[in-house]
C-alpha positions as CSV (number, residue, x, y, z in Angstrom):
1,X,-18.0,268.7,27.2
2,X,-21.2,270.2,28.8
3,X,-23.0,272.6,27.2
4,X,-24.6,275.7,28.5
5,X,-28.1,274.2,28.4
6,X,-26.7,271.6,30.6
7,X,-26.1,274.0,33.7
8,X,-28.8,276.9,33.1
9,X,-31.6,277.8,35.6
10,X,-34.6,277.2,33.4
11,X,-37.2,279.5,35.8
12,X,-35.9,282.6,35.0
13,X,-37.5,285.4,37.2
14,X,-38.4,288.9,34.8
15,X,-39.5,291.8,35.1
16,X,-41.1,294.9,32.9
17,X,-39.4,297.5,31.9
18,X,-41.9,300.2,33.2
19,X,-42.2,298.6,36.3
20,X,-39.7,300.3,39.3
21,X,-36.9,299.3,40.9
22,X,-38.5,299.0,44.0
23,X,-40.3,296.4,42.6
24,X,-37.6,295.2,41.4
25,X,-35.5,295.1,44.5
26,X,-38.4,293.7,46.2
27,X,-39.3,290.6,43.9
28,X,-35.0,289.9,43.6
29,X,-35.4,289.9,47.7
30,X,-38.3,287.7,47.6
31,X,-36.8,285.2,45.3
32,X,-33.7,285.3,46.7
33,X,-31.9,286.4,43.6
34,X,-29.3,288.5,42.1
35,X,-30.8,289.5,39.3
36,X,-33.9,290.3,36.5
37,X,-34.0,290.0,33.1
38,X,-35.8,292.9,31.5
39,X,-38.6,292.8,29.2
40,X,-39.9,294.7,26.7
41,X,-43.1,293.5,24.6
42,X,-42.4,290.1,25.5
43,X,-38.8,290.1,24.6
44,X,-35.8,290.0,26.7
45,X,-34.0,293.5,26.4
46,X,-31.7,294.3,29.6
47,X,-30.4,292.5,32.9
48,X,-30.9,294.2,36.5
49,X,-28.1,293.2,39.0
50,X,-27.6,293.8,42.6
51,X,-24.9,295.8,41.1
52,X,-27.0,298.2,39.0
53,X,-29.0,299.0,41.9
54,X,-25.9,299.8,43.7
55,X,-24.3,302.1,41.3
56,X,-27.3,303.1,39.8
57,X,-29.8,303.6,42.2
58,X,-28.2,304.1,45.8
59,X,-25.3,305.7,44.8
60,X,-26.8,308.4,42.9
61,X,-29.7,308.8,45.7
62,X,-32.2,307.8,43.0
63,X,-36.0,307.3,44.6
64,X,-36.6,303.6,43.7
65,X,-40.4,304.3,44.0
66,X,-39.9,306.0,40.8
67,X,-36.9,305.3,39.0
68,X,-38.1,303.1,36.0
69,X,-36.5,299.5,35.4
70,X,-35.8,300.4,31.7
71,X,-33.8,303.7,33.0
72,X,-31.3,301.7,34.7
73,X,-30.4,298.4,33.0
74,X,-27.5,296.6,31.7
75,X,-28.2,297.0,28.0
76,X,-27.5,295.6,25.2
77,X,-27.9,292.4,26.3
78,X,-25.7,290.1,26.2
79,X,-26.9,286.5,25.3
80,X,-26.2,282.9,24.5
81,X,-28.0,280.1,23.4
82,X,-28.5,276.4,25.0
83,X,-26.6,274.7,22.9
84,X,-23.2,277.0,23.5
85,X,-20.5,274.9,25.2
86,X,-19.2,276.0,28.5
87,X,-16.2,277.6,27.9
88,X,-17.8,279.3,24.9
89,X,-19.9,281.2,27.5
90,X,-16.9,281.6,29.8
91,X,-15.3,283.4,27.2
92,X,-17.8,286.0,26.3
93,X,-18.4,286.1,29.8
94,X,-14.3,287.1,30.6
95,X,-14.9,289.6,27.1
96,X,-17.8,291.5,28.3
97,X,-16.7,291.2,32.3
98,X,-20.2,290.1,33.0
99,X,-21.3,287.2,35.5
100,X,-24.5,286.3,33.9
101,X,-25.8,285.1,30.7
102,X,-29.7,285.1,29.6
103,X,-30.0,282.3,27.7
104,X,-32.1,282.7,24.2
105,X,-33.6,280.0,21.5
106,X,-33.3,282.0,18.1
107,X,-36.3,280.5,15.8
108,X,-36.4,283.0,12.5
109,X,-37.0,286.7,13.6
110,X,-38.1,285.7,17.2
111,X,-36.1,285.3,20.4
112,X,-37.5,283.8,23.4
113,X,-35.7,283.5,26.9
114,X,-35.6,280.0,28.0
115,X,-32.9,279.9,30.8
116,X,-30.2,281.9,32.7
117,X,-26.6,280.4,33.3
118,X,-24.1,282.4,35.8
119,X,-20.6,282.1,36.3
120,X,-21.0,280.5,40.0
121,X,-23.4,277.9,38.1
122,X,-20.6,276.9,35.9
123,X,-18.0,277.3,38.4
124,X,-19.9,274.8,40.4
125,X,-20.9,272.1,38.1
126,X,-17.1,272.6,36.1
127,X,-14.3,274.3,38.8
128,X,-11.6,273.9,35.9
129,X,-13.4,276.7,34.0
130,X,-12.6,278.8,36.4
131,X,-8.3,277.9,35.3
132,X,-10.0,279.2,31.8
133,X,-11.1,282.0,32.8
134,X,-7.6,283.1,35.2
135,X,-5.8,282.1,32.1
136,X,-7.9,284.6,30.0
137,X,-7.4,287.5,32.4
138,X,-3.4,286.4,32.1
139,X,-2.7,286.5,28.7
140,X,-4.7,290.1,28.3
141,X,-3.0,291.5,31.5
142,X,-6.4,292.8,32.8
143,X,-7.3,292.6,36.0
144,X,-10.2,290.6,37.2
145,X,-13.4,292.8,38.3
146,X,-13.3,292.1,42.1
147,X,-16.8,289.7,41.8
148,X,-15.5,287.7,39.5
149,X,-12.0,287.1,41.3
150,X,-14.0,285.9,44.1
151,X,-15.7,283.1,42.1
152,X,-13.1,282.3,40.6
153,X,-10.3,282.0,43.6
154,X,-13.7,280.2,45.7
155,X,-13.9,277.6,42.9
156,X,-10.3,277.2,41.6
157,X,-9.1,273.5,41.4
């Protein structure tokens, strides 16, 4: 079974919590990605998602040129480390209705970003995950949050 470490995007792109979200918006543009991971003193803290800046920016008629990273991200953070298996991280993805997953090394009382797995990465490298997850969303008679029914109907085998 593959592991999360096996699938993650190793070059994960950051930014600074006291930096704004139109920097945000415009280094996610420039790379081409869907998200940040948030910093704080060198740690990983929050996640900005095209989502946040949706909700949280646009929809309120928040000025991006001075609305703070740190005001506006997904917090706490939800984590996993390399060496998770696959449909570990599926899992705590379905529990927390979330898409992506910083990935962390843990080495005593430090914790240092080393990757970034999503739920279109897994989907991708392991369609039957996505089965998992539809299962999961069964058995607790939730509906699936829109962006993740998409992935996983796209993906289903």
């Amino acid at each position: 079974m593959l592991k999360v470490k096996d699938v993650m995007v190793k070059d994960v792109v950051t930014i600074h919590s006291d930096q704004t979200i139109l920097t945000a918006a415009k280094m996610m543009n420039e790379n081409g990605i869907g998200c940040l991971v948030v910093l704080e003193n060198d740690r990983a803290v929050g996640i900005i998602t095209e989502r946040d800046l949706l909700e949280r920016v646009i929809m309120v008629s928040a000025d991006p040129a001075k609305t703070l990273t740190g005001q506006i991200m997904s917090k706490p953070l939800v984590t996993v480390e390399p060496e998770t298996m696959l449909e570990d991280a599926v899992e705590l993805m379905f529990q927390h209705k979330i898409k992506k997953l910083p990935v962390v090394e843990k080495r005593d009382t430090d914790t240092r970003l080393v990757g970034l797995v999503t739920l279109t990465d897994i989907a991708r490298i392991h369609p039957a995950l996505m089965k998992t997850m539809r299962k999961l969303f069964e058995e607790s008679s939730e509906i699936p949050p829109k962006n993740m029914e998409k992935v996983m109907n796209f993906y289903i085998v």
